[in-house]
N, CA, C and O of each residue as an XYZ file, in Angstrom:
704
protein
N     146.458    -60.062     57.157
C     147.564    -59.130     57.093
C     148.574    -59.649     56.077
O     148.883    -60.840     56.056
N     149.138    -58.671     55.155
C     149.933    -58.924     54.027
C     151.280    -58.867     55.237
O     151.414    -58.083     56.177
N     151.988    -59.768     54.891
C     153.852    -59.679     54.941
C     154.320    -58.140     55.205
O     154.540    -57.590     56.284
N     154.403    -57.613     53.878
C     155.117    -56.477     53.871
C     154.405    -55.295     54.827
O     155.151    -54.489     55.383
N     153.302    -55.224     54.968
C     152.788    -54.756     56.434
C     153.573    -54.042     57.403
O     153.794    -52.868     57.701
N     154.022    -55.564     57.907
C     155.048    -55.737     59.226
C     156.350    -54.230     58.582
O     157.091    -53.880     59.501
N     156.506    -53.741     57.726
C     157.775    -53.422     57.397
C     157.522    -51.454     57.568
O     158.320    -50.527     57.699
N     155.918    -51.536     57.474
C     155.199    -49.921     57.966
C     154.914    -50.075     59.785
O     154.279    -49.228     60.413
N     155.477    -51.222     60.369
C     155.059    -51.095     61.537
C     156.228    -50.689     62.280
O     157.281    -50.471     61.680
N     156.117    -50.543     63.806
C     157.128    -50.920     64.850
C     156.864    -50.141     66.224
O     156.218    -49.128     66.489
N     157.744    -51.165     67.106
C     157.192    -51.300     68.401
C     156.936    -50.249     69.010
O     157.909    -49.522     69.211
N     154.957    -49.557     69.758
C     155.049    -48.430     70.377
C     156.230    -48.269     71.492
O     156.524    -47.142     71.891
N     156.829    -49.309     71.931
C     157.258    -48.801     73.119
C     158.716    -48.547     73.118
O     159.091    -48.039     74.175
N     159.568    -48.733     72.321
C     160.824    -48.798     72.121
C     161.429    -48.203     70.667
O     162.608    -47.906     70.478
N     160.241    -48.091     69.596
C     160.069    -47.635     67.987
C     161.293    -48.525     67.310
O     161.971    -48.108     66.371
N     161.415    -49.444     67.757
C     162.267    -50.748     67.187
C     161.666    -51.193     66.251
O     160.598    -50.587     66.175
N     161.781    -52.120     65.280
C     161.168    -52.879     63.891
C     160.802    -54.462     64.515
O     161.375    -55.177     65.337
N     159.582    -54.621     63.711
C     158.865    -56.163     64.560
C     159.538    -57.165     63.475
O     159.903    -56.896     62.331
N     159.582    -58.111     64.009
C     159.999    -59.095     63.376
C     158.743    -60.188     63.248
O     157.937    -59.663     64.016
N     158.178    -61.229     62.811
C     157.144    -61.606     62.371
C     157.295    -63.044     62.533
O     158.230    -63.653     62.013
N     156.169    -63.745     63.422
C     155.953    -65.096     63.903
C     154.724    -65.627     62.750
O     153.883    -64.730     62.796
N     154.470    -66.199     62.205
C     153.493    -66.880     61.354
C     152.752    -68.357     62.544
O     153.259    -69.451     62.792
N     151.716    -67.890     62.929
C     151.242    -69.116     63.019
C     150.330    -70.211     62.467
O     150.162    -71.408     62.700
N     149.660    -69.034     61.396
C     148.441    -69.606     60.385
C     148.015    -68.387     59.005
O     147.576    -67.237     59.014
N     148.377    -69.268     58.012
C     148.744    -68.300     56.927
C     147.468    -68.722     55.706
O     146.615    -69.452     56.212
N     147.320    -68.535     54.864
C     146.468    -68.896     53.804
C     146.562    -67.886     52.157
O     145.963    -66.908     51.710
N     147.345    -68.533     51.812
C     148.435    -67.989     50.593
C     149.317    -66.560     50.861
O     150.493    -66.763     51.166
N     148.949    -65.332     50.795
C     149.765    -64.222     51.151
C     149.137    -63.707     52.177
O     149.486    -62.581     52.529
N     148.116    -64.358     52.875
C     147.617    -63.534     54.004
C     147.691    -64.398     55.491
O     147.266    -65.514     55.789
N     148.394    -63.411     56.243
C     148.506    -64.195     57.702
C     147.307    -64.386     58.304
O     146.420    -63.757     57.726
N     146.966    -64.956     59.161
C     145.817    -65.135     59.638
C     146.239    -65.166     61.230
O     145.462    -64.431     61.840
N     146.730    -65.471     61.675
C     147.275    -65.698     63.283
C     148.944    -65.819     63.352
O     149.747    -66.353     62.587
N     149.029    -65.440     64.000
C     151.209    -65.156     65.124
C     151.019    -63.768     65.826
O     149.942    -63.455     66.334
N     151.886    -63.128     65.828
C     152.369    -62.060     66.112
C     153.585    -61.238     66.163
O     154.614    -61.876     66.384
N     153.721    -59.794     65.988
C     154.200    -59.410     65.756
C     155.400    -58.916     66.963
O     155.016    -57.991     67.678
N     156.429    -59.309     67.167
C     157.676    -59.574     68.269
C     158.693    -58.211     67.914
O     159.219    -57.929     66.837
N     158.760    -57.535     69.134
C     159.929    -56.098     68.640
C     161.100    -57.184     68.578
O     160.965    -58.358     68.922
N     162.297    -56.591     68.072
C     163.496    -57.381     67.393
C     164.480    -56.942     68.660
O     165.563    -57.511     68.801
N     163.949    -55.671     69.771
C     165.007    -55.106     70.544
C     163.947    -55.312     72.036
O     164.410    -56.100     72.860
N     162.898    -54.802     72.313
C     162.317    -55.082     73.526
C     162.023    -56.372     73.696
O     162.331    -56.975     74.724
N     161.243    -57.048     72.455
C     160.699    -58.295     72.637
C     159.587    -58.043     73.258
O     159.350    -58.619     74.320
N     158.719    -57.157     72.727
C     157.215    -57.195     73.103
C     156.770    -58.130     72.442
O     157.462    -58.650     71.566
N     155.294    -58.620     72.767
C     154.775    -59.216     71.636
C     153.243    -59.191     71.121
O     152.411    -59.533     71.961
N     152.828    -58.871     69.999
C     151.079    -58.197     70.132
C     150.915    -59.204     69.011
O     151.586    -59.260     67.982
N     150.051    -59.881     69.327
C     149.027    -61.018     68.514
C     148.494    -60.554     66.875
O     148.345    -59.356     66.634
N     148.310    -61.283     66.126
C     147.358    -60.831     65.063
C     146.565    -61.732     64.845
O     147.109    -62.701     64.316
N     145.194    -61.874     65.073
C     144.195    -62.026     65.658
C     143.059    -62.018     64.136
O     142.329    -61.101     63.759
N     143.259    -63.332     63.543
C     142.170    -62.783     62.118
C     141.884    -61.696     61.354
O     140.942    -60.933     61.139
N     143.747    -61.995     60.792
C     144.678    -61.250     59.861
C     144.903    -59.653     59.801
O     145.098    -58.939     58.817
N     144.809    -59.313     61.205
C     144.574    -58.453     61.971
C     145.367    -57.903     63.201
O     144.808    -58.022     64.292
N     146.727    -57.255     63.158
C     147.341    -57.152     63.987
C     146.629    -56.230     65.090
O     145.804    -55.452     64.609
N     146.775    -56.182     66.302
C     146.167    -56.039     67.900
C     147.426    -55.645     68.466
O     148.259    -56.413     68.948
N     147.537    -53.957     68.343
C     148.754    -53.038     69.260
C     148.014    -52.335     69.908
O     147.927    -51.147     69.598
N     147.008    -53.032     71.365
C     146.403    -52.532     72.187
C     147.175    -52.330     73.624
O     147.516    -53.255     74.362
N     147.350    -51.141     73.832
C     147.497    -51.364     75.258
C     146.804    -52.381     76.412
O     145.642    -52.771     76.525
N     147.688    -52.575     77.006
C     147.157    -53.614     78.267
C     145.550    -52.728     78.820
O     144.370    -53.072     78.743
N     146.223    -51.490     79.370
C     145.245    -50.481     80.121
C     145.172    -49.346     79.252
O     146.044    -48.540     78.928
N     143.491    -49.475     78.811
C     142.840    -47.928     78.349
C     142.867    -47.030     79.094
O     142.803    -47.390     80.270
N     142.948    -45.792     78.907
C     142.298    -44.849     79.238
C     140.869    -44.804     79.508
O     140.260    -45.402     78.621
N     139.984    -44.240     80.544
C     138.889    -44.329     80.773
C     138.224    -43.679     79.051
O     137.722    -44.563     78.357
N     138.230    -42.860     78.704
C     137.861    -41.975     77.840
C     137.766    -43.407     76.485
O     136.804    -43.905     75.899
N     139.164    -43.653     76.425
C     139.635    -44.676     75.227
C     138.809    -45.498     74.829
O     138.385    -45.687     73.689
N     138.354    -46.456     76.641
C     137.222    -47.402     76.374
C     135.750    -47.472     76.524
O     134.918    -48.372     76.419
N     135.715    -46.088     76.836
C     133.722    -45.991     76.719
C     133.995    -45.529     75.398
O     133.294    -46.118     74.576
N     134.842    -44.600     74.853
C     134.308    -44.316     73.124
C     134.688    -45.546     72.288
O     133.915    -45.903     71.400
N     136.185    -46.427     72.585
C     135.741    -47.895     72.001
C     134.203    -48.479     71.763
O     133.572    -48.762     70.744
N     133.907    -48.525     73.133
C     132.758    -49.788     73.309
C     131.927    -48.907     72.548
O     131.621    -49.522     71.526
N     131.334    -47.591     72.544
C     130.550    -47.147     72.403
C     130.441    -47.280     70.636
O     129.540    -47.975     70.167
N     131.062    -46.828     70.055
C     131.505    -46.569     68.265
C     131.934    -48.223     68.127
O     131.789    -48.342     66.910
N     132.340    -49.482     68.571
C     132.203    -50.392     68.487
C     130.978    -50.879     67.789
O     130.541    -51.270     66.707
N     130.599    -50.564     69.355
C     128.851    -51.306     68.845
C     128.137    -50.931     67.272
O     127.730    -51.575     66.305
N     128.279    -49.287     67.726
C     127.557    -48.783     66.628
C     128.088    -49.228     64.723
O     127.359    -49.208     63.732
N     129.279    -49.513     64.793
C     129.990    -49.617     63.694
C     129.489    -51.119     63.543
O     129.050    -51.442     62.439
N     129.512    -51.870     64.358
C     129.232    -53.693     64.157
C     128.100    -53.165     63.560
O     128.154    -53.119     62.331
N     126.862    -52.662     64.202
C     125.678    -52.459     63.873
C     125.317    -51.913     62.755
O     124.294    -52.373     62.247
N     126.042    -50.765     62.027
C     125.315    -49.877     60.785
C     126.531    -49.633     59.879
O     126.480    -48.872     58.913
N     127.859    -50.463     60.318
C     128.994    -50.430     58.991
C     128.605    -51.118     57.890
O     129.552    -51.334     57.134
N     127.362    -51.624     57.447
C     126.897    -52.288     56.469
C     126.151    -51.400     55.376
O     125.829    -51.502     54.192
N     126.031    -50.319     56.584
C     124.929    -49.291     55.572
C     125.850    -47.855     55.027
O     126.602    -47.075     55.611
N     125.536    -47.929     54.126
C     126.443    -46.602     53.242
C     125.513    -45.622     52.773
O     124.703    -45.874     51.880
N     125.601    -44.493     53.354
C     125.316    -43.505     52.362
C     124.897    -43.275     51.245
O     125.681    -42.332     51.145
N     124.485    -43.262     50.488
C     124.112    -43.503     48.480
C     125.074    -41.599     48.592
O     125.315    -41.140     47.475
N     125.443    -40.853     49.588
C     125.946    -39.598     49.330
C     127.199    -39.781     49.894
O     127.849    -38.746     50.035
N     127.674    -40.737     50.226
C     129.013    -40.547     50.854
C     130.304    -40.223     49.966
O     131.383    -39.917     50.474
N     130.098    -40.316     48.677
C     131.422    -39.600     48.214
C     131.292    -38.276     48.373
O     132.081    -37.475     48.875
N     130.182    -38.105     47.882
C     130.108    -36.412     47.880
C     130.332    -35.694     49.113
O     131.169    -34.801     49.252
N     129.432    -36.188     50.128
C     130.123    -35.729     51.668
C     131.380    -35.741     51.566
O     132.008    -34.692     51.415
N     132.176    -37.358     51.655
C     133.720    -37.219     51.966
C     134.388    -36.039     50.847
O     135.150    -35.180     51.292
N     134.041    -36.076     49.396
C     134.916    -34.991     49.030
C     134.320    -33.640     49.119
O     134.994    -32.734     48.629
N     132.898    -33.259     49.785
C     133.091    -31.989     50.631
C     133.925    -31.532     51.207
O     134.504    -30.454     51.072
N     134.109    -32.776     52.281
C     135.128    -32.844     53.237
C     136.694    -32.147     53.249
O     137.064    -31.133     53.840
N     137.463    -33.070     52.378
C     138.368    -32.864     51.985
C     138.818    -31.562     50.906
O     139.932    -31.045     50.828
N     138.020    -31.338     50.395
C     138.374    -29.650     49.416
C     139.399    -28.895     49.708
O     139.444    -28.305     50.787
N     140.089    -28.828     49.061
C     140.128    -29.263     47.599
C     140.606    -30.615     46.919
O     140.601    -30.936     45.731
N     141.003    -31.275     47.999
C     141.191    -32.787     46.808
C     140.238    -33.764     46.349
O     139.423    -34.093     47.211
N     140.153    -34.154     45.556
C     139.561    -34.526     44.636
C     139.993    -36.181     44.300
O     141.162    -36.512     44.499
N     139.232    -36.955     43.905
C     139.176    -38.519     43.680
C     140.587    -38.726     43.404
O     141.380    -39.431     44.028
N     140.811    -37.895     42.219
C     142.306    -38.600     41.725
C     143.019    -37.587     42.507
O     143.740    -36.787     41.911
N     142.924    -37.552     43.462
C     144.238    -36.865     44.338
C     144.739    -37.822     45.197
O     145.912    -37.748     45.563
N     143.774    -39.000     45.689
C     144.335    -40.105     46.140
C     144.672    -41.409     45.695
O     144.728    -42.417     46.399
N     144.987    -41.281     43.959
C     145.334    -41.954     42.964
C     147.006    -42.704     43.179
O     147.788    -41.907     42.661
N     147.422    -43.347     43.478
C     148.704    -44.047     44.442
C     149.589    -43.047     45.531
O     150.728    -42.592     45.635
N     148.316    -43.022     46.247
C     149.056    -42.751     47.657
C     148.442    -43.311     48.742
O     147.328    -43.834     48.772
N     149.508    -43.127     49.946
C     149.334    -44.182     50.964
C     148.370    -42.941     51.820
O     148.635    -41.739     51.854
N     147.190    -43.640     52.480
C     146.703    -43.048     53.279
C     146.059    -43.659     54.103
O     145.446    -44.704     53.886
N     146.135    -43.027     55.218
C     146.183    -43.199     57.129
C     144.936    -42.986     57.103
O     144.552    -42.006     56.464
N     143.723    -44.038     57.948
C     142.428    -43.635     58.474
C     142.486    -43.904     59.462
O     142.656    -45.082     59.777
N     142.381    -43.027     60.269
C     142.698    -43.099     61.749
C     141.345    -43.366     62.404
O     140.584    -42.724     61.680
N     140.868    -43.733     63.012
C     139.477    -43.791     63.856
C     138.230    -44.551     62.492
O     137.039    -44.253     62.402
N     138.997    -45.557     61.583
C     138.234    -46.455     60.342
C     136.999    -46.796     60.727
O     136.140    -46.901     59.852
N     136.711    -47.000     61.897
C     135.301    -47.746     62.527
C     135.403    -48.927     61.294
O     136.400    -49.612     61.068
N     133.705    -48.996     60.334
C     133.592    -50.011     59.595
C     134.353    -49.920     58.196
O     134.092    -50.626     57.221
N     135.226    -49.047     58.252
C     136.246    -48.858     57.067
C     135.305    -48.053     56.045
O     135.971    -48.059     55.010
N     134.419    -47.541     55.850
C     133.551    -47.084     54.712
C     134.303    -46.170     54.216
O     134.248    -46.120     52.987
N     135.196    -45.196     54.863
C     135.977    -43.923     54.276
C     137.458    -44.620     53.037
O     137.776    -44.193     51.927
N     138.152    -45.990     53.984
C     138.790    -46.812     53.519
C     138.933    -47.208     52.599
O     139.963    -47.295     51.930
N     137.368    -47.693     52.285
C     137.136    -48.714     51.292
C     136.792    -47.203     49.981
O     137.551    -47.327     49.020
N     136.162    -46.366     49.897
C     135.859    -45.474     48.949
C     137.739    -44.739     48.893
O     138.320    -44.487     47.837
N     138.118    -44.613     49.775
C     139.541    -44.115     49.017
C     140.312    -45.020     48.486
O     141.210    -44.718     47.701
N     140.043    -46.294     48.867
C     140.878    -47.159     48.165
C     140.172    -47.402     46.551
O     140.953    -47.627     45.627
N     139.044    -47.359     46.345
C     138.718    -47.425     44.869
C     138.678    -45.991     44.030
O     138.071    -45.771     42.982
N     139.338    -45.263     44.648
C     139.964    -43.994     44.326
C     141.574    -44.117     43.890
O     142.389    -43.249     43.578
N     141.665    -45.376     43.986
C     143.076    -46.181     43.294
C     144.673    -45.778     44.238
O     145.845    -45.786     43.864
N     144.035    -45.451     45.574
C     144.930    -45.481     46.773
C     146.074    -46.190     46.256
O     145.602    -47.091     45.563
N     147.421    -46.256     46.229
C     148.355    -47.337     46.384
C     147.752    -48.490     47.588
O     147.399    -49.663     47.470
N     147.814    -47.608     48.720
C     147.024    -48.705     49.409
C     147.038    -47.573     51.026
O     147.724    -46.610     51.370
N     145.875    -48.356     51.670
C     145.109    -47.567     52.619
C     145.534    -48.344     54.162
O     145.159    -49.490     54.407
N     146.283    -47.610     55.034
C     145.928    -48.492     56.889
C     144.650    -47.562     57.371
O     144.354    -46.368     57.358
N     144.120    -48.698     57.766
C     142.871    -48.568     58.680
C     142.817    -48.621     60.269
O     141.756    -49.213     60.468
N     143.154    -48.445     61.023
C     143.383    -48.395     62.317
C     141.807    -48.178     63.206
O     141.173    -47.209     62.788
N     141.362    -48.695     63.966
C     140.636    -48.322     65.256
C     141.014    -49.266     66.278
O     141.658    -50.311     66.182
N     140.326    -48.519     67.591
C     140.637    -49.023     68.789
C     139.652    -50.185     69.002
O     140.073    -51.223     69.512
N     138.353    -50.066     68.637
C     137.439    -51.199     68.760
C     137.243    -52.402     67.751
O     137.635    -52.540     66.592
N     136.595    -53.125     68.477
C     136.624    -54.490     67.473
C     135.953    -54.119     66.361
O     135.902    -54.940     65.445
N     135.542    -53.300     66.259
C     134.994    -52.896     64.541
C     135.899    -53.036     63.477
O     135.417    -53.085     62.345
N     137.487    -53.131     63.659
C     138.013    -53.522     62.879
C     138.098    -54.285     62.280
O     138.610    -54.068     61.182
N     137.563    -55.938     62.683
C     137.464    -57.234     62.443
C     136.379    -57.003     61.665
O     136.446    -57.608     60.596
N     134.897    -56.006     61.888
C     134.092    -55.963     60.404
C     133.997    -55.352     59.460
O     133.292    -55.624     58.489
N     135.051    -53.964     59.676
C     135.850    -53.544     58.555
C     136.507    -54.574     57.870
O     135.927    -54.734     56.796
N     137.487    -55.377     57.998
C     137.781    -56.276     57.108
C     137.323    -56.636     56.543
O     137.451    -56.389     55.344
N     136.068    -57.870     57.252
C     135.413    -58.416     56.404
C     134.550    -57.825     54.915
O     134.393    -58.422     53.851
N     134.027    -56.258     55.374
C     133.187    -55.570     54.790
C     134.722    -55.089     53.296
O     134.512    -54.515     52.227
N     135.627    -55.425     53.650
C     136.792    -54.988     52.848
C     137.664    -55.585     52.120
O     138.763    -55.173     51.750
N     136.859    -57.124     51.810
C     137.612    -58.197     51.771
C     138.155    -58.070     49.979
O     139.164    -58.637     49.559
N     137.247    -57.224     49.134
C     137.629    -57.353     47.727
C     138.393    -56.077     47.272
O     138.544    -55.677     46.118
N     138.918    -55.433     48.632
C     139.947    -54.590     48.614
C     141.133    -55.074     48.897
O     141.282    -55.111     50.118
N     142.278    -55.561     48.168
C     143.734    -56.269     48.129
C     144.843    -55.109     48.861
O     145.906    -55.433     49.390
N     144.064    -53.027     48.693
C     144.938    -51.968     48.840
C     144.646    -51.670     50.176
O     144.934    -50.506     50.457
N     144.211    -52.268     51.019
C     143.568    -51.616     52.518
C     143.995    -52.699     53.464
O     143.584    -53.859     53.420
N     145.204    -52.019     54.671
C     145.386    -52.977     55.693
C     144.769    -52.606     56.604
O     144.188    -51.538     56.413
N     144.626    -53.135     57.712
C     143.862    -53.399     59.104
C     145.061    -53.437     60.257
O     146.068    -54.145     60.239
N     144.528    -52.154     61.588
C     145.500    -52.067     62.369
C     144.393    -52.140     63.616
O     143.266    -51.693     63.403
N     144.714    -52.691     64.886
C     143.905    -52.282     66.085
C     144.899    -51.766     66.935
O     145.835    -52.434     67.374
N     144.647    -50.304     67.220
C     145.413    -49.126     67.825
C     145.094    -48.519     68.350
O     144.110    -48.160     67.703
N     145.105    -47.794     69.450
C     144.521    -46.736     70.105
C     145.269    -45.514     68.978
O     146.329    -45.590     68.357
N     144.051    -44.206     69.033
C     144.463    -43.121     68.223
C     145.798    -42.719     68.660
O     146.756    -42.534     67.908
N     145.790    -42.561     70.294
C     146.312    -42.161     70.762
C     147.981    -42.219     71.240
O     148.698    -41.401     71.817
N     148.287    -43.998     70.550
C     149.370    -44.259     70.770
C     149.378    -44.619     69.241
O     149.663    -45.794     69.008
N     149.123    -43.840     68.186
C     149.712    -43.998     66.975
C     149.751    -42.650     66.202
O     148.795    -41.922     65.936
N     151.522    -42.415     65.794
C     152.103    -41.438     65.412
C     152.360    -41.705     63.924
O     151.708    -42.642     63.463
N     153.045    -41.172     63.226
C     153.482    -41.906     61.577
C     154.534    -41.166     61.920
O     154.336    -40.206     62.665
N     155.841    -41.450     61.462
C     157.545    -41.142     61.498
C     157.460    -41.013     60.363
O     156.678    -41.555     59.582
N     158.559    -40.010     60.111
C     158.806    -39.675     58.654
C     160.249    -40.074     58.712
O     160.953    -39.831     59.692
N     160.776    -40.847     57.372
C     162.221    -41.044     57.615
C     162.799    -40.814     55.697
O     162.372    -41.262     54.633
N     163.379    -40.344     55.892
C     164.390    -39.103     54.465
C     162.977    -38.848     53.556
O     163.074    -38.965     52.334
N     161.680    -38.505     54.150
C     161.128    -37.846     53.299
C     159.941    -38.525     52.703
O     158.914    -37.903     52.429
N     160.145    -40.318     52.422
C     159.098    -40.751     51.403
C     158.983    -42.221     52.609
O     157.855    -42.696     52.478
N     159.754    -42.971     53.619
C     159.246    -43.853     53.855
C     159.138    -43.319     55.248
O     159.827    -42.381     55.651
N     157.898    -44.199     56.251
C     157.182    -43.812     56.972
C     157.212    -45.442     58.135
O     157.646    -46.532     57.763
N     156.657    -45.154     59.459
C     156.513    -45.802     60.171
C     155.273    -45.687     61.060
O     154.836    -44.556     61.273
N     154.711    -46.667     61.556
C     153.016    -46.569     62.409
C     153.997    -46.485     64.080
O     155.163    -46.843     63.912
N     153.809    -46.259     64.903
C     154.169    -46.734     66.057
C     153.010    -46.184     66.999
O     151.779    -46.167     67.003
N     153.824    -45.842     67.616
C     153.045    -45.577     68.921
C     153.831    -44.633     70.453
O     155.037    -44.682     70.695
N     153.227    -44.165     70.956
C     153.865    -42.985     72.534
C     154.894    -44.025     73.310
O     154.461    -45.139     73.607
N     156.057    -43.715     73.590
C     157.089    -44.967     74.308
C     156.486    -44.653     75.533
O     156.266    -43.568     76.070
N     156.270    -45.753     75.855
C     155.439    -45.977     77.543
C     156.480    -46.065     78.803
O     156.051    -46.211     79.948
């Protein structure tokens, strides 16, 4: 996790701003602390450079489709498509490669980051990746020669984006 990160985040439960513990760093990238609200004083780990804003308690629903898209993502996030641009910009129509040419964009449900990693060499400013399962940890790895793509572990469900005067933005989460 890059530094400036911490500054698109803040606390689901209070939407306060985290303040940032370093416990193991390796030039601009954190590797272990966590991230501390500045007003509740929650505190959620980052876990191999990887911040972890998991609820204590899933939802039943939350954690059979975790475990389930977990597995599968550990298992076949290695394998790509030889058609996956073309699918994804099916998808999206009408935008087009350079439509995500420096802008920030949200992948909500990233599994092994494959959508991530192709919008980010679409010259993204830079990309959050969010899932609820540990597939995030091999999204990273699978994402490592991407510098524009951060890593979030979130339930979908407790992550909103705030809009504030228009151009800067916040990740949070449902106040519990």
């Amino acid at each position: 996790m890059k530094r400036e990160f911490v500054d698109d985040l803040c606390c689901p439960r209070c939407h306060s701003d985290f303040s940032l513990q370093i416990d193991e760093q390796r030039n601009e990238e954190i590797i272990r602390g966590h991230l501390v609200c500045e007003a509740c004083h929650a505190k959620y780990p980052i876990i191999n450079s990887i911040p972890r804003i998991v609820p204590n308690q899933l939802l039943y629903v939350e954690e059979k489709t975790s475990d389930s898209f977990g597995c599968a993502w550990k298992h076949y996030g290695r394998q790509l498509s030889n058609n996956l641009n073309a699918e994804f910009l099916s998808l999206v129509r009408p935008w087009k490669e350079s439509d995500f040419k420096d802008k920030v964009v949200l992948d909500v449900g990233c599994g092994a980051g494959r959508l991530s990693r192709l919008v980010a060499s679409y010259g993204a400013k830079y990309v959050v990746s969010v899932d609820l399962s540990g597939a995030v940890g091999e999204a990273l790895e699978l994402s490592r020669d991407y510098s524009n793509i951060h890593f979030l572990q979130a339930s979908l469900l407790d992550v909103m984006v705030l809009q504030r005067n228009g151009n800067s933005w916040k990740l949070t989460g449902r106040k519990q």
